[in-house]
C-alpha positions as a Markdown table, in Angstrom:
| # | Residue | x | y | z |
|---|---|---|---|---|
| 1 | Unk | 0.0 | 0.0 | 0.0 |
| 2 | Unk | 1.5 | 3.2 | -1.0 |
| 3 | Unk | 1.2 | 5.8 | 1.3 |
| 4 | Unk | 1.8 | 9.9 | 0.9 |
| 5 | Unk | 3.4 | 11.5 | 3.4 |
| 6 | Unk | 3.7 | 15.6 | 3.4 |
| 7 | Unk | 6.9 | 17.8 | 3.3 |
| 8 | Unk | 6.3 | 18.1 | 7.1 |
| 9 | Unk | 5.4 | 14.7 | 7.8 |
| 10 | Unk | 8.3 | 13.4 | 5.8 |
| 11 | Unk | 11.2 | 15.3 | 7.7 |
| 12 | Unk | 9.6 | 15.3 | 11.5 |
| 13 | Unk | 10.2 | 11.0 | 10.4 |
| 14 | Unk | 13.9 | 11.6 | 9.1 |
| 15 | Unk | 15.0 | 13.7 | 12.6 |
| 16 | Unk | 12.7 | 11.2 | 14.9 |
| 17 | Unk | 14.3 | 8.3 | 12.7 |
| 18 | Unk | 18.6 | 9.5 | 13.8 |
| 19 | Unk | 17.5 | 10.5 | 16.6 |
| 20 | Unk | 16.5 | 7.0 | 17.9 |
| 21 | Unk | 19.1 | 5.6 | 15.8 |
| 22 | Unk | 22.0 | 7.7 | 17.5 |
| 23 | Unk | 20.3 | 7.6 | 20.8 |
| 24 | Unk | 20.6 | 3.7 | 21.0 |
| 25 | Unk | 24.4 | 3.7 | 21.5 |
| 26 | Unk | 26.0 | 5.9 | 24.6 |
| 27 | Unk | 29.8 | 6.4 | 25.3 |
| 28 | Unk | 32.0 | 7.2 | 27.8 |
| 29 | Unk | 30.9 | 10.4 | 28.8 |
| 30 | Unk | 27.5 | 9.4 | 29.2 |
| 31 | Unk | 28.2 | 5.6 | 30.7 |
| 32 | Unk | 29.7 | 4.9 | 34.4 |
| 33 | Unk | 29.3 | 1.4 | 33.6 |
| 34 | Unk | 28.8 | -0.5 | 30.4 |
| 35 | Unk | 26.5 | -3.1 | 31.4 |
| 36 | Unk | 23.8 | -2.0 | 34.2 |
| 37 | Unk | 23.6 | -5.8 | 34.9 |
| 38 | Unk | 27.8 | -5.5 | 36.0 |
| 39 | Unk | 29.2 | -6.1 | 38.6 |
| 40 | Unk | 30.2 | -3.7 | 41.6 |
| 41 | Unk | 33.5 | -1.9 | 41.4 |
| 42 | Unk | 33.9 | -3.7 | 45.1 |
| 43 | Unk | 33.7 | -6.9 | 43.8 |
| 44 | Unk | 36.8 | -7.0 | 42.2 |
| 45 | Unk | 38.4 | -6.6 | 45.5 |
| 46 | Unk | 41.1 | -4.2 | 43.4 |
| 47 | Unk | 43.9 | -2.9 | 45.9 |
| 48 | Unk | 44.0 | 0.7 | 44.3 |
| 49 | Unk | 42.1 | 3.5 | 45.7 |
| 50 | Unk | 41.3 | 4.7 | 41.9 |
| 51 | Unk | 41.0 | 3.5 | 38.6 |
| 52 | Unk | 39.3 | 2.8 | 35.6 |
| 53 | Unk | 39.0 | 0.5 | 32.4 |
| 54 | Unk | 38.8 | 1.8 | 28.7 |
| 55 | Unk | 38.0 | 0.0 | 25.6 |
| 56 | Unk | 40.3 | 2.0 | 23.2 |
| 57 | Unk | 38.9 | 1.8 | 19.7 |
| 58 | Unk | 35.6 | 3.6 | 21.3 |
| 59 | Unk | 36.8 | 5.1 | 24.1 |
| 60 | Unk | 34.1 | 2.8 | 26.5 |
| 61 | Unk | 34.6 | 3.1 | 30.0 |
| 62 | Unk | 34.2 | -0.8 | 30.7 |
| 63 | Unk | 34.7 | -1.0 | 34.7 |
| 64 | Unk | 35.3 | 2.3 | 37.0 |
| 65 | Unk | 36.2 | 2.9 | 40.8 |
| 66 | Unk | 36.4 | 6.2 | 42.1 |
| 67 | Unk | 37.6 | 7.3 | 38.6 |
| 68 | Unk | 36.7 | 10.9 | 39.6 |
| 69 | Unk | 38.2 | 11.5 | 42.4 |
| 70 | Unk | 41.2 | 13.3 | 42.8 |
| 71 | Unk | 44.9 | 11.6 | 43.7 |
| 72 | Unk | 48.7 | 12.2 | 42.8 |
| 73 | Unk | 49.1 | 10.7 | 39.1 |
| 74 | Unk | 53.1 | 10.9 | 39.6 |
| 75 | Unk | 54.8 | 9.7 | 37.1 |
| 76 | Unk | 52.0 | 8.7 | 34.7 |
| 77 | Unk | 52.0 | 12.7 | 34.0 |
| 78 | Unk | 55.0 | 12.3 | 31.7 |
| 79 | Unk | 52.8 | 10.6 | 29.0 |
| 80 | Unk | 51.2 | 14.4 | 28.9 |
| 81 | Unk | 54.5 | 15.6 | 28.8 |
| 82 | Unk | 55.7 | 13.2 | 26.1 |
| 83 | Unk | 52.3 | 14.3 | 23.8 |
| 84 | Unk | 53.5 | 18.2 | 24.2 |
| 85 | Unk | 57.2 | 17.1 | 22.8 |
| 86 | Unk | 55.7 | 15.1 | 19.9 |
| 87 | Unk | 53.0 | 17.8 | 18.8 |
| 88 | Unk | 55.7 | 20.8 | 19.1 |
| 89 | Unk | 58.8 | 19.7 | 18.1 |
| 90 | Unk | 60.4 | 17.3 | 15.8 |
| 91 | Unk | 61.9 | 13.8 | 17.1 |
| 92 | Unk | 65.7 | 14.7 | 15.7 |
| 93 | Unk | 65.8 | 18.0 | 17.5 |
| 94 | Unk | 68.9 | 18.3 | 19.3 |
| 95 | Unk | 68.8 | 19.5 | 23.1 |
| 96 | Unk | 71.6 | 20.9 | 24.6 |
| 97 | Unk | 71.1 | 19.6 | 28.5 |
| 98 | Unk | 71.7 | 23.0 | 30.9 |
| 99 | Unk | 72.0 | 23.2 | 34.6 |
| 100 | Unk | 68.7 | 24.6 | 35.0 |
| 101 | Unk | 67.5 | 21.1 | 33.7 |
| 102 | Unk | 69.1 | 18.7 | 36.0 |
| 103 | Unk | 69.0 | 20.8 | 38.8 |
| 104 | Unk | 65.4 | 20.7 | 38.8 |
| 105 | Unk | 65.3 | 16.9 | 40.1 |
| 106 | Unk | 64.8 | 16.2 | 43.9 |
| 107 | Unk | 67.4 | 13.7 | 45.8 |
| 108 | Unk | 65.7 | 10.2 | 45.1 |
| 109 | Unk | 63.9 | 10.5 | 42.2 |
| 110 | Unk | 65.0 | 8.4 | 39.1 |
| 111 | Unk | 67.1 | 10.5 | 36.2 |
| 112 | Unk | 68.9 | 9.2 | 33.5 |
| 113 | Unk | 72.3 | 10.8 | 34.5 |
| 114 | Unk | 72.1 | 13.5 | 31.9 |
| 115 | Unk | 74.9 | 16.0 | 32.1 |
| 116 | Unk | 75.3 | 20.0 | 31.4 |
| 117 | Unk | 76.9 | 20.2 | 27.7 |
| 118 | Unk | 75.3 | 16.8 | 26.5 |
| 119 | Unk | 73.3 | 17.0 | 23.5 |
| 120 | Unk | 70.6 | 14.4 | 23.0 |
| 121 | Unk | 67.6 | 14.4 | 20.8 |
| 122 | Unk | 64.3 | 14.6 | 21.5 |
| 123 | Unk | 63.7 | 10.8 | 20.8 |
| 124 | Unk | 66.3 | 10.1 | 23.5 |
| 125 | Unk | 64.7 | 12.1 | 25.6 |
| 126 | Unk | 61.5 | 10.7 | 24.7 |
| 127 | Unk | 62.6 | 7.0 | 25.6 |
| 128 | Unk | 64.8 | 8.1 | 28.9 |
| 129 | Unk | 61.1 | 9.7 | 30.0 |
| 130 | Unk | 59.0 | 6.8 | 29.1 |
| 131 | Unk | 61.0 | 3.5 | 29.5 |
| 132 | Unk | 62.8 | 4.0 | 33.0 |
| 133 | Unk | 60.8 | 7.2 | 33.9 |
| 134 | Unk | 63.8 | 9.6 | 34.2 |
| 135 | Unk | 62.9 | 13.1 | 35.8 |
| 136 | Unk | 65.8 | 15.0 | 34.0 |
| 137 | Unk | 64.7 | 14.0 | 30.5 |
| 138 | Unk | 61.3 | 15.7 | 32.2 |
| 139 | Unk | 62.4 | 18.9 | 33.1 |
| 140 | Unk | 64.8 | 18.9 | 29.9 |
| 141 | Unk | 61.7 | 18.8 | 28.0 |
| 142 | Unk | 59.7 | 21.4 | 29.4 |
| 143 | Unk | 62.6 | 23.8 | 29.3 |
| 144 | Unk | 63.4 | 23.5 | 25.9 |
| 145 | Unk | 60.1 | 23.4 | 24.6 |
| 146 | Unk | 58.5 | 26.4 | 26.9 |
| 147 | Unk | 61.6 | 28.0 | 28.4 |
| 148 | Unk | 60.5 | 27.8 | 31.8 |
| 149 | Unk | 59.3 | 25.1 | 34.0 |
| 150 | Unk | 56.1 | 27.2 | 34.8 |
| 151 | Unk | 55.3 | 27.9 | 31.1 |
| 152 | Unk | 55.1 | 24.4 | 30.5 |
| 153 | Unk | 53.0 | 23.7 | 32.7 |
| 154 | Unk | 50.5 | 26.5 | 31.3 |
| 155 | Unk | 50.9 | 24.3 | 28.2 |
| 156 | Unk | 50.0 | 20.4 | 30.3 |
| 157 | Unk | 47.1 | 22.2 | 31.2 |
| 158 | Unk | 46.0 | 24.1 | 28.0 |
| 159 | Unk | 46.3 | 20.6 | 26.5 |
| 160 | Unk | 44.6 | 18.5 | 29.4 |
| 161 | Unk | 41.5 | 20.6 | 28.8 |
| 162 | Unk | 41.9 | 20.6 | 25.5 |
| 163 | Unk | 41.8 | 16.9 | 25.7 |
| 164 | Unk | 38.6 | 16.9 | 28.0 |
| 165 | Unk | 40.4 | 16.3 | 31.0 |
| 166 | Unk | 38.1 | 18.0 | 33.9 |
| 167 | Unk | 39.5 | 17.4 | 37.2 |
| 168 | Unk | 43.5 | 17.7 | 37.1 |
| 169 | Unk | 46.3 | 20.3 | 37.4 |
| 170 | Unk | 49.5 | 20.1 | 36.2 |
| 171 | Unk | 52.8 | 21.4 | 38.1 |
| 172 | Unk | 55.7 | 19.5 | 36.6 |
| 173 | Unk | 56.8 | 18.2 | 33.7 |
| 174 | Unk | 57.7 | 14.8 | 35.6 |
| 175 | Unk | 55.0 | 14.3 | 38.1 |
| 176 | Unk | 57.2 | 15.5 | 41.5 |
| 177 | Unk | 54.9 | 15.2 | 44.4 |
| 178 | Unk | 53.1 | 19.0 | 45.0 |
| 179 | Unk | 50.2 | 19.0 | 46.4 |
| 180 | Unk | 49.0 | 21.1 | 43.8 |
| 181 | Unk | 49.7 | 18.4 | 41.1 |
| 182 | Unk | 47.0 | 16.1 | 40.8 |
| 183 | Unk | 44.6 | 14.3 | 38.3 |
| 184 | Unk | 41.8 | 11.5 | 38.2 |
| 185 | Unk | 41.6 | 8.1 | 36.9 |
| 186 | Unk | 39.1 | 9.1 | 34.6 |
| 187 | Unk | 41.7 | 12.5 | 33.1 |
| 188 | Unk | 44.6 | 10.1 | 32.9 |
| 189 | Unk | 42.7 | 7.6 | 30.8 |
| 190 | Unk | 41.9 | 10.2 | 28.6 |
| 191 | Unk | 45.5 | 11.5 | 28.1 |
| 192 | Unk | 46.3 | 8.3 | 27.5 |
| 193 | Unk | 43.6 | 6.9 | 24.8 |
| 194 | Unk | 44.5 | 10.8 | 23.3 |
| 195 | Unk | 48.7 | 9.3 | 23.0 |
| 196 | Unk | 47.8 | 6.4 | 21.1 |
| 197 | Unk | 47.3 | 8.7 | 18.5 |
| 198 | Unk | 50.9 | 9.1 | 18.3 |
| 199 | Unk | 52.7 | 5.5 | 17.2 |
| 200 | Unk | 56.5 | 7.7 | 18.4 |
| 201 | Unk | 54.9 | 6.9 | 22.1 |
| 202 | Unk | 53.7 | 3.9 | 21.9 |
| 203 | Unk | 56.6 | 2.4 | 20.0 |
| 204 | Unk | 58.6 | 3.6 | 22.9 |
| 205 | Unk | 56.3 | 2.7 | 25.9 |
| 206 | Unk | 56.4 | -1.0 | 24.5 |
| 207 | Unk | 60.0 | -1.4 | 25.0 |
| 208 | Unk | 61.3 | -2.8 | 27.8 |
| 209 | Unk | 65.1 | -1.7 | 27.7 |
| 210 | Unk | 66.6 | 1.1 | 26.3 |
| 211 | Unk | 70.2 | 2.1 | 25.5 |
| 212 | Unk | 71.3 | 5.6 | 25.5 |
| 213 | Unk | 74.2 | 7.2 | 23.2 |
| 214 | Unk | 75.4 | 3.2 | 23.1 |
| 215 | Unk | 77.8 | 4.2 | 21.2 |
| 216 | Unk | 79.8 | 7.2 | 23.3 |
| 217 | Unk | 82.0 | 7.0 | 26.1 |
| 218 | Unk | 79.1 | 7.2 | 28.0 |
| 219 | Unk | 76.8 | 4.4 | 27.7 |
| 220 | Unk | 73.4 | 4.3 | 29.5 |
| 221 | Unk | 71.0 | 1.2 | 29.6 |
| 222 | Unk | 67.6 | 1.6 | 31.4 |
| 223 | Unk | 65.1 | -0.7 | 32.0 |
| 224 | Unk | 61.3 | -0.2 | 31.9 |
| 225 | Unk | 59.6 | 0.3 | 35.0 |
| 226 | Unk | 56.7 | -1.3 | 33.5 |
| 227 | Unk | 57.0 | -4.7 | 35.0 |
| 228 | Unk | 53.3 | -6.4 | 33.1 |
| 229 | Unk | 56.0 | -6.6 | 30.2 |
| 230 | Unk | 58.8 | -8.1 | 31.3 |
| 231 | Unk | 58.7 | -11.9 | 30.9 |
| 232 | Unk | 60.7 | -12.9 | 33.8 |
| 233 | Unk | 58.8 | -10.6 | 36.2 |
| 234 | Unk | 56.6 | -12.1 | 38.4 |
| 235 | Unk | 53.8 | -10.2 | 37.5 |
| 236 | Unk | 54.4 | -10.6 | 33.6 |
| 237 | Unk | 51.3 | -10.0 | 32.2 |
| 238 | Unk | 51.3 | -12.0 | 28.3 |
| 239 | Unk | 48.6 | -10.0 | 26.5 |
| 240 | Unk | 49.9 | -6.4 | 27.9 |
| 241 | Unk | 51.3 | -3.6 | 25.6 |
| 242 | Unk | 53.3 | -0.8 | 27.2 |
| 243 | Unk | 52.4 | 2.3 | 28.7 |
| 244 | Unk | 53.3 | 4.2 | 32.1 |
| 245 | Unk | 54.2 | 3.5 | 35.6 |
| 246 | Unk | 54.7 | 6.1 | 38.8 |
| 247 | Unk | 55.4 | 6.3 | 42.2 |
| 248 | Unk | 55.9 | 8.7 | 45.0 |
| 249 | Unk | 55.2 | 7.6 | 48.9 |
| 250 | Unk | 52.2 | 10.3 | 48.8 |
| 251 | Unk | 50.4 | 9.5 | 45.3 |
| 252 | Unk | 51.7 | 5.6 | 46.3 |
| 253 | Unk | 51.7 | 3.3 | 42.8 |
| 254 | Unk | 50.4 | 4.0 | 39.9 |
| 255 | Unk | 50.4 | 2.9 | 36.2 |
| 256 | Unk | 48.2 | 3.6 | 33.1 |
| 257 | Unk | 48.7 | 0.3 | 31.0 |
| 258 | Unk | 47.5 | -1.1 | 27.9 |
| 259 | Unk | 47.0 | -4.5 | 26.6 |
| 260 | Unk | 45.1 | -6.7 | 23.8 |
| 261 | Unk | 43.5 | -9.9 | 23.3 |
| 262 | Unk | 41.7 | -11.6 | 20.0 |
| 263 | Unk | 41.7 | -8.0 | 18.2 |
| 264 | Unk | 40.2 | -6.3 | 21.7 |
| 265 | Unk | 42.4 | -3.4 | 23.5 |
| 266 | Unk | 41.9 | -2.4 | 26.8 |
| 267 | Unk | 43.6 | 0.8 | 28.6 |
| 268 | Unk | 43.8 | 0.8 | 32.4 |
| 269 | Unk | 44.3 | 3.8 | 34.6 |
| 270 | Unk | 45.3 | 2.3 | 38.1 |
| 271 | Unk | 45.9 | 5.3 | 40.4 |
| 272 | Unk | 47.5 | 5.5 | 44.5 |
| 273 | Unk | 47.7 | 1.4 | 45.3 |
| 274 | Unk | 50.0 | -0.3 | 47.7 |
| 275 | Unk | 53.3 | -0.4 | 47.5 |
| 276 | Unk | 53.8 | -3.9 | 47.2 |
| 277 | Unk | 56.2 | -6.6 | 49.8 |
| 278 | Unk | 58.3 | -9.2 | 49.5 |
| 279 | Unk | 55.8 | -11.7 | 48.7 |
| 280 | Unk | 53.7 | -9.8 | 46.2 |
| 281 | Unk | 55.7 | -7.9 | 43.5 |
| 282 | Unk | 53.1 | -5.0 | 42.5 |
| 283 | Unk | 49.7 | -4.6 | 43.6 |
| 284 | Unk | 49.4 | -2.2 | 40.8 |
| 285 | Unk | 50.2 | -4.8 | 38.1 |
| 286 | Unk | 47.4 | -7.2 | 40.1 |
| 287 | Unk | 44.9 | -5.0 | 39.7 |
| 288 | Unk | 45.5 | -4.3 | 35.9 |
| 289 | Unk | 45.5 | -8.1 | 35.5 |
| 290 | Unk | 42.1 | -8.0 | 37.2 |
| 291 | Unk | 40.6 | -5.3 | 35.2 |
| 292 | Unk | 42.0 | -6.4 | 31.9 |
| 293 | Unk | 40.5 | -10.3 | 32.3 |
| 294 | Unk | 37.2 | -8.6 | 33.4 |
| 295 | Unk | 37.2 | -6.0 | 30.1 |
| 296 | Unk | 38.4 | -9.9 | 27.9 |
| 297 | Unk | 35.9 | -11.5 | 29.6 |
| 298 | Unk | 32.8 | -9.2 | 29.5 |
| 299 | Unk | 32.5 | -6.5 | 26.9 |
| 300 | Unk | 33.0 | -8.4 | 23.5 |
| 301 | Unk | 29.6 | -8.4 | 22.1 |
| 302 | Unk | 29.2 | -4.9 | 23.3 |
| 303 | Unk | 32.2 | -3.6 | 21.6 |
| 304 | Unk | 31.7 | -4.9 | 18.3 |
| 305 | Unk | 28.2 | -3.4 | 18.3 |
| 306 | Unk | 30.3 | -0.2 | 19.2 |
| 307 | Unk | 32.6 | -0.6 | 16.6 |
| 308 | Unk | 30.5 | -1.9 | 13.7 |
| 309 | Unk | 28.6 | 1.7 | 15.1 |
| 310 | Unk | 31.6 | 4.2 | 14.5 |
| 311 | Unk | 33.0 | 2.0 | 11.3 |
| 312 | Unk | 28.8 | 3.4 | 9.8 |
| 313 | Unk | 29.5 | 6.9 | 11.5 |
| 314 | Unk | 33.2 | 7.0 | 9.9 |
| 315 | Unk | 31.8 | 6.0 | 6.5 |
| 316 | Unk | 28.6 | 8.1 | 6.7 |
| 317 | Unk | 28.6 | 11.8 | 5.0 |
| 318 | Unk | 28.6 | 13.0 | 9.0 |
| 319 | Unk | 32.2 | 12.0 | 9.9 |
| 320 | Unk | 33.7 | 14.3 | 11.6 |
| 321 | Unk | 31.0 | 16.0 | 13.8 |
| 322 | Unk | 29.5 | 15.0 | 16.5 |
| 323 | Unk | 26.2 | 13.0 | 16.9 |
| 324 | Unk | 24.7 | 15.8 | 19.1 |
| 325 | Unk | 25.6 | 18.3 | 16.9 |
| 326 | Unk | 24.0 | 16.6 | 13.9 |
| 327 | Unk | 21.1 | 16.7 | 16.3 |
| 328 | Unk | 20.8 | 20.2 | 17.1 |
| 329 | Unk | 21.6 | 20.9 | 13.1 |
| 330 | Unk | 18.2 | 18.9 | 12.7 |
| 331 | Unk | 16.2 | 20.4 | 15.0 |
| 332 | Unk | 17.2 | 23.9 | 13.9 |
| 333 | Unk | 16.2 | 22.7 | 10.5 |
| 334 | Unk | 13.0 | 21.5 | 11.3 |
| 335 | Unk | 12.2 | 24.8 | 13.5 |
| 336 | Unk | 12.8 | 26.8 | 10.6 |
| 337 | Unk | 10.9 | 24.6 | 8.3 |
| 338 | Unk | 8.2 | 24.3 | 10.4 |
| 339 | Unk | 8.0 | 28.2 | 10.5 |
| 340 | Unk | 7.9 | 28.6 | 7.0 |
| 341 | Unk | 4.8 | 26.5 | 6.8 |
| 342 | Unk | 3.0 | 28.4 | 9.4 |
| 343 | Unk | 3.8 | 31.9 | 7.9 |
| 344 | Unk | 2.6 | 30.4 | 4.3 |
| 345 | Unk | -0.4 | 28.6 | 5.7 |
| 346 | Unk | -1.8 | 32.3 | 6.9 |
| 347 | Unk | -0.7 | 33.9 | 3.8 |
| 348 | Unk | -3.1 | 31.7 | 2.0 |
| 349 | Unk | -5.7 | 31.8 | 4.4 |
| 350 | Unk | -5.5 | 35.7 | 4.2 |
| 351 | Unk | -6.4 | 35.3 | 0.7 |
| 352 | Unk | -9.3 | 33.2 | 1.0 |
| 353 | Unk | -11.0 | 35.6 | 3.0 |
């Protein structure tokens, strides 16, 4: 049966029709949990105060505890400071290291013995940052890039809420304990899904040694602090990828780590556990295990109706903008539409009478 539907009729359908069609599948900024029928954060029994899972093709928050509340991120901030030297300078850059630079590091915290008058590149840098979490390569950074320790951090947090990160504020280049420093679970994992963007980190944060100037008279081999990738660690996790660990007694251990199984990839933000003892090697790498095997083990039907979703968005004539904007584009449409009509309706009835 064919039926005839009028101009009116026709669009009111079209805008009701995306609407429920765009309205059927929420993401991360509208989902604490992914599946109402989950389980409790508490039942994982996770040792960390914060943290939060991410499925990282859609940016799904999978499992979540506490993910908004503020704590130290220590040294996970460098993978903000790492996405500031990729986006404003180039990897061969040459840095000449200055007093001002090493200077900056507190007694105790990890550097990678940089020296005044050394010149290394912004790649070396990059790796003595990310792979055995050296403060010096920090601060080395922020100078050359902003001139000033202070200017930098303008920049972390010009990019943080530039990235949609809501809750956090950037002191250091390094993550040094200040009480002013801080950051969520829920920020990190942002800056995080927002580095994968850039295969220069994430080629780096999957290594687990690196070897600087091995060539010189003055040889440096790191390893990664990221213990999930290290096979002979106790805590070796087989299906993990890379990414960032930190600690400081105040913020206690923290890690934002990646991994993937059967074509799924996960992101965990696990913010201020337990330090760990002699009979447990990292609480922090425990509850990663825990959160990943829950993300495997849970979420696969619902992320490949998520990513059979933004594969038709990607493809679709709409790429680009965002579903709630295609929305209010509609709507505005149709009020002006529906205006029209009214406006000519009484013109004609004007001329009947």
């Amino acid at each position: 049966m064919k039926t005839n539907l009028n101009p009116t009729t026709k669009l009111i359908t079209i805008l009701i029709t995306l609407t429920l069609l765009f309205s059927t599948t929420s993401f991360a900024e509208n989902t604490p949990n992914t599946n109402e029928n989950s389980e409790n954060p508490n039942d994982l029994n996770l040792y960390a105060q914060s943290c939060i899972l991410i499925e990282k093709s859609t940016g799904r928050i999978a499992y979540e505890k506490n993910a908004e509340e503020k704590t130290y991120p220590a040294s996970t901030t460098k993978i903000l400071t790492a996405i500031l030297a990729v986006e404003n300078t180039n990897m061969s850059d040459v840095v000449t290291i200055t007093g001002e630079m090493t200077s900056k590091v507190p007694p105790s915290y990890t550097t990678a013995y940089l020296t005044p008058g050394e010149q290394i590149t912004i790649e070396e840098l990059l790796n003595c940052l990310l792979i055995p979490s050296a403060n010096d390569a920090g601060f080395a950074l922020a100078i050359h890039i902003s001139g000033s320790v202070e200017e930098f951090a303008n920049l972390m947090n010009q990019k943080a809420k530039e990235i949609g990160c809501q809750n956090s504020n950037f002191i250091n280049p390094s993550g040094i304990h200040d009480e002013n420093h801080y950051s969520t679970a829920k920020d990190m994992s942002k800056i995080a899904l927002y580095a994968t963007r850039y295969p220069q980190l994430t080629n780096i944060m999957c290594k687990t040694s690196y070897t600087l100037h091995p060539n010189s008279n003055y040889p440096r081999t790191f390893e990664t602090t990221n213990t999930l990738i290290k096979p002979n660690e106790p805590t070796y996790y087989e299906y993990a990828t890379g990414m960032k660990t930190g600690f400081t007694a105040p913020a206690g251990a923290c890690i934002i780590a990646s991994a993937k199984k059967d074509n799924m990839e996960f992101i965990a933000v696990v913010l201020n556990a337990p330090e760990g003892d002699a009979n447990i090697t990292s609480y922090r790498d425990l509850d990663c295990k825990a959160l990943f095997e829950y993300g495997f083990s849970n979420f696969n039907e619902i992320i490949k109706i998520d990513k059979n979703f933004m594969k038709f968005i990607n493809n679709s004539y709409i790429s680009g903008i965002t579903i709630s904007n295609v929305l209010k584009i509609g709507l505005a449409l149709l009020s002006a539409y529906l205006l029209i009509v009214i406006v000519h309706s009484k013109k004609k009835v004007k001329i009947k009478a």
